[in-house]
N, C-alpha and C positions, 0 to 999 in steps of 0.2 A: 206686363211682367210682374204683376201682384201676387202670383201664384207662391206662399209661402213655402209649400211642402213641395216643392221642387226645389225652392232654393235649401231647405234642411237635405232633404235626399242628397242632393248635391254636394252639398259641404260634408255628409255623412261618407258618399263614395271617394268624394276629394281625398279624408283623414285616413280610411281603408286604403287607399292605394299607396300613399305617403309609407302609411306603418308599413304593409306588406315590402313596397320597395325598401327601406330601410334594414327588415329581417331579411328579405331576401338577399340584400347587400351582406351583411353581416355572416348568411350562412357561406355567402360563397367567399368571400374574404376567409373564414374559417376552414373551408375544402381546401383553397388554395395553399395554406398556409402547412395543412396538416400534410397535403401532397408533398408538400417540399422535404418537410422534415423526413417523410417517408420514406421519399426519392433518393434523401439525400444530398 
């Protein structure tokens, strides 16, 4: 398990998935919020 650029690759997909869940949280935190007001 010496293989470095597996473990970069790795920690690169790790920080990509992190970010993405984080916006994706945030957008839908956002949907939900604007529905409301929407709604009503």
């Amino acid at each position: 398990m010496s293989n470095g650029s597996f473990g970069q690759t790795g920690r690169l997909w790790i920080s990509w998935l992190l970010v993405g869940a984080l916006l994706g949280y945030g957008v839908v935190q956002t949907a939900l919020t604007a529905a409301k007001l929407f709604t009503g």
